[in-house]
C-alpha positions as CSV (number, residue, x, y, z in Angstrom):
1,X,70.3,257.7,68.6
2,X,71.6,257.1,72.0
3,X,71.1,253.9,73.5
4,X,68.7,254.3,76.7
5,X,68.6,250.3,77.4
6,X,68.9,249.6,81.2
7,X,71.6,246.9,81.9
8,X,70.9,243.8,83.7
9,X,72.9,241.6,85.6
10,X,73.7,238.4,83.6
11,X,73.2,235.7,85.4
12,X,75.0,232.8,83.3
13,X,78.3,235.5,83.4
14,X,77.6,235.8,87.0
15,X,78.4,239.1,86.5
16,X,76.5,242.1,88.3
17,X,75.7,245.5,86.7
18,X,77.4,248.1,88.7
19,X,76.4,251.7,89.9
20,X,77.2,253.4,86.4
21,X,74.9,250.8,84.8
22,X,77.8,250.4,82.1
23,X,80.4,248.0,83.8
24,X,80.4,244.7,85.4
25,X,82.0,243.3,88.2
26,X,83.0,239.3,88.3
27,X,84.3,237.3,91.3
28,X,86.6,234.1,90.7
29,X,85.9,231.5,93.5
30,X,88.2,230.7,96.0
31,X,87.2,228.8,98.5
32,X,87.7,229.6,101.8
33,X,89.6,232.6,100.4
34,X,93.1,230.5,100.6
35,X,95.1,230.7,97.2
36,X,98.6,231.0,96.2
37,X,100.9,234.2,94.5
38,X,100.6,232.8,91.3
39,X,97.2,233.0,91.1
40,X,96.8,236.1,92.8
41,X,99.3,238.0,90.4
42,X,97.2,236.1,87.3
43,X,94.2,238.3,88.7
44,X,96.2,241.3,88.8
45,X,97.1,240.9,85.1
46,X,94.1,240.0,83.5
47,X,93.0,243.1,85.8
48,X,95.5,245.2,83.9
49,X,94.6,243.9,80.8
50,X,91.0,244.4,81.0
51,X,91.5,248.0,82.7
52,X,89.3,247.0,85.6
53,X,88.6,249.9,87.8
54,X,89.4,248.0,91.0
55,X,89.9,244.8,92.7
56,X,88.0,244.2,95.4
57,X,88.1,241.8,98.7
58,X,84.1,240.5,99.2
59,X,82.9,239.3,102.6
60,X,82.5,235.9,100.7
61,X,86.4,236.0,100.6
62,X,86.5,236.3,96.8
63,X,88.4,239.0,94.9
64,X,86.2,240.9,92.8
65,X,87.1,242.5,89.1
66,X,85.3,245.5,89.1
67,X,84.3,247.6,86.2
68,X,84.8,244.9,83.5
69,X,83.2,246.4,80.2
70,X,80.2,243.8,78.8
71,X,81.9,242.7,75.7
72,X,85.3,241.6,77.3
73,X,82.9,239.5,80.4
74,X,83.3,236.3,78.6
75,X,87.3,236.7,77.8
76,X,88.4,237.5,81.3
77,X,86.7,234.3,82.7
78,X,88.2,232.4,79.6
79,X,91.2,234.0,80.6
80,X,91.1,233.4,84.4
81,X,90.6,230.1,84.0
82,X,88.6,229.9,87.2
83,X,85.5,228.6,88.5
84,X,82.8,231.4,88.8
85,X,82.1,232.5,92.0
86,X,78.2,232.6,93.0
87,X,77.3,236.3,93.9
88,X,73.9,236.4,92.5
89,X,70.9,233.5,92.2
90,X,69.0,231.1,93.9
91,X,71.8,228.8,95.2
92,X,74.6,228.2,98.2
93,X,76.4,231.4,97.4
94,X,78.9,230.9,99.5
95,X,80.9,229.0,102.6
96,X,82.9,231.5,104.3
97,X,85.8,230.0,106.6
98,X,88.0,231.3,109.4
99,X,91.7,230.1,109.6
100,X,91.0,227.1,112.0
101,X,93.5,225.4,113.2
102,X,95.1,224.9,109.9
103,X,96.4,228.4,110.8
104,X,95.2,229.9,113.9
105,X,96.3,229.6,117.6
106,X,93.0,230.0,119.1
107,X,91.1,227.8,116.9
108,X,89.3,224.6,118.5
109,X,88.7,222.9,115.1
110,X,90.0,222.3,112.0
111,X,87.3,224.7,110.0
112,X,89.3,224.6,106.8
113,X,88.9,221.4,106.2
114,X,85.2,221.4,107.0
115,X,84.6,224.2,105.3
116,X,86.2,223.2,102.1
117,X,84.5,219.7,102.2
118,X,80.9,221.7,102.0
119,X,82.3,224.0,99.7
120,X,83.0,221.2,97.1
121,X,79.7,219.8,97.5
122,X,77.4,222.6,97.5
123,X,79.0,225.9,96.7
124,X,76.9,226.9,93.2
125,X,74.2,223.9,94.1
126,X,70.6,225.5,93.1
127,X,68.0,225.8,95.9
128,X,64.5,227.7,96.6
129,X,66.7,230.8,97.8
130,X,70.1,232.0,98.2
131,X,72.1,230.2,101.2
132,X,75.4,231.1,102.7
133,X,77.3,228.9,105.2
134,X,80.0,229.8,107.6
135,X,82.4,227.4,109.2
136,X,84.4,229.3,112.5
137,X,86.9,227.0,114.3
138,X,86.1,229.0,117.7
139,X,83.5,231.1,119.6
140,X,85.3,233.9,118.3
141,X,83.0,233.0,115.2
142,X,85.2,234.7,112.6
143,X,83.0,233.3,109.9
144,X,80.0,235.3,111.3
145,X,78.2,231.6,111.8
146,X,75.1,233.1,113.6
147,X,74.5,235.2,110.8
148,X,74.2,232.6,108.1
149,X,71.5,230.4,107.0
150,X,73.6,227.3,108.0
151,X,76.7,227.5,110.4
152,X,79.2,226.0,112.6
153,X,81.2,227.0,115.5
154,X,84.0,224.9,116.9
155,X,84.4,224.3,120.5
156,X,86.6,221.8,122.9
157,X,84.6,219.1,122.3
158,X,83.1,219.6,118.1
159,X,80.9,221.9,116.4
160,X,77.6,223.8,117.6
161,X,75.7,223.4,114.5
162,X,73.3,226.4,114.0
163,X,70.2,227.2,111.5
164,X,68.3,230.4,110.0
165,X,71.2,232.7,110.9
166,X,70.8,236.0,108.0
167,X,72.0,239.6,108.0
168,X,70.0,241.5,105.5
169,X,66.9,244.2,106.4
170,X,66.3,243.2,110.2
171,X,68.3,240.4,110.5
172,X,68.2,237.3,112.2
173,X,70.3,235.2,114.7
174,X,71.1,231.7,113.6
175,X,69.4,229.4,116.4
176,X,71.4,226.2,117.9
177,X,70.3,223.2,116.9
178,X,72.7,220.4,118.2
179,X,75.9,220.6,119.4
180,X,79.6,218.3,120.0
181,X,78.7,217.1,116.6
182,X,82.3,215.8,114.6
183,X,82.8,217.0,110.9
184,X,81.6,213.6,109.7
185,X,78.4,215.0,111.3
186,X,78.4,218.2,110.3
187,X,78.4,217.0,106.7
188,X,75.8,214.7,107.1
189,X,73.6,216.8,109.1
190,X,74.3,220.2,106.6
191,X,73.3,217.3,103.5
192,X,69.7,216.8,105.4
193,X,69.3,220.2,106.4
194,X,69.0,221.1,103.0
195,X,66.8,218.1,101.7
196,X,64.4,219.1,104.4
197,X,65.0,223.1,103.3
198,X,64.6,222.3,99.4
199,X,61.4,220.1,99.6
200,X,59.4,222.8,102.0
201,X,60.8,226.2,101.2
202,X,58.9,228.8,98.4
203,X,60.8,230.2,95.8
204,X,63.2,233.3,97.5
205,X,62.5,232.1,100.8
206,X,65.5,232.2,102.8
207,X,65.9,229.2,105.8
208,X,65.0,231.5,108.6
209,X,61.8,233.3,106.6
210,X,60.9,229.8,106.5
211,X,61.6,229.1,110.2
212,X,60.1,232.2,111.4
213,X,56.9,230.4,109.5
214,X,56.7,227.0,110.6
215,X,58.6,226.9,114.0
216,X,62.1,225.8,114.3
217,X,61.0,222.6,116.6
218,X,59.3,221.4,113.9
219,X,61.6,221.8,111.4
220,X,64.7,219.7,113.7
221,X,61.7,216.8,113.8
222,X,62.3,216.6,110.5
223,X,65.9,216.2,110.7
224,X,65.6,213.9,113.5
225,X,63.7,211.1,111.3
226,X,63.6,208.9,108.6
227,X,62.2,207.1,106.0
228,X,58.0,207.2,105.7
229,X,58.3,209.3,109.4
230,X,60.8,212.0,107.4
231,X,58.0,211.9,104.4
232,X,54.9,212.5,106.8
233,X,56.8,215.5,108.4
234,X,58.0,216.5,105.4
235,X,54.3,217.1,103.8
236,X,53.4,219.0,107.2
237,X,55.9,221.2,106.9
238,X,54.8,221.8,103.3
239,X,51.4,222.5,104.7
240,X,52.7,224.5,107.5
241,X,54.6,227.1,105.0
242,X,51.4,227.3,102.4
């Protein structure tokens, strides 16, 4: 009898059912997108090995294994070797970096090492919805900052931080919060921006949905106090986004 069952992506793979509704496709983190030849000719051959039906370049500067069948998922990652890269859930899926001035001759500051900083401590991190971060060493903004839930922009004198920033259905421009911040800062300030954005958000709200609801004003209050203060604004908030 032939087997009708609709396939679903599977999440603890992280591997997403493509258009055929047969194959999967998998995506090996690398952050920032900056690797070396060795690793990019292991992806080749465990692409050749696996007969993938293409490798593809993501926005989240991954390279994607496409058409992987379901019962070899589980030995390509064995084989990769590789942390999984976050393209589906409830989590920071992503912190997408431009060359900064680890590389690039228009850059203003060093975005690599930024980004790769919040990439350790929050790529894969679980939160109320998916959030993506994007770290551009210039007003260039090569990381698409002002389209991500969290991002930064270098200039002269440090990073414009920005919040609320998405590009799915109607989109949304990230709005400026603070600006001239250091990337001692920016880490500290991206660390309270999601406290304040896992305590008050529903489940699949994304930062801006959330902003759009209680007012972006009120939300930097909360990121501009502390202790019982930072709780009493907290619980508004919570009220606020009922």
């Amino acid at each position: 009898m032939e087997n009708t069952e609709t396939k679903k992506d599977i999440i603890e793979q992280v591997a997403i059912v493509q258009r055929d509704k047969e194959t999967y496709a998998i995506a090996p983190h690398i952050p920032g997108g900056i690797t070396d030849a060795a690793t990019l000719r292991k992806i080749a051959d465990i692409s050749d090995k696996y007969n993938c039906k293409a490798l593809k370049l993501t926005s989240a500067q991954r390279i994607a294994l496409v058409g992987i069948a379901a019962e070899n998922i589980e030995d390509v990652w064995r084989d990769l070797g590789m942390e999984k890269g976050q393209a589906i859930g409830l989590c920071v899926r992503s912190v997408k970096i431009c060359p900064g001035t680890t590389f690039c001759k228009r850059a203003k500051q060093d975005s690599v090492s930024l980004g790769l900083a919040l990439d350790k401590r929050y790529h894969g991190r679980s939160l109320p919805g998916k959030l993506k971060i994007g770290v551009s060493g210039c007003p260039n903004n090569c990381a698409e900052s002002c389209v991500k839930d969290i991002g930064f922009m270098g200039s002269n004198n440090g990073y414009t931080v920005m919040v609320g920033g998405y590009a799915s259905g109607t989109g949304r421009l990230a709005e400026v919060i603070c600006t001239e911040k250091s990337e001692q800062e920016c880490l500290e300030l991206t660390e309270k921006i999601i406290d304040v954005y896992e305590k008050v958000a529903k489940r699949g709200q994304r930062l801006g949905r959330l902003l759009n609801k209680i007012g972006t004003e009120n939300f930097r209050r909360a990121l501009d106090c502390s202790g019982d203060e930072y709780e009493q604004i907290i619980q508004e908030l919570i009220e606020a986004n009922a």
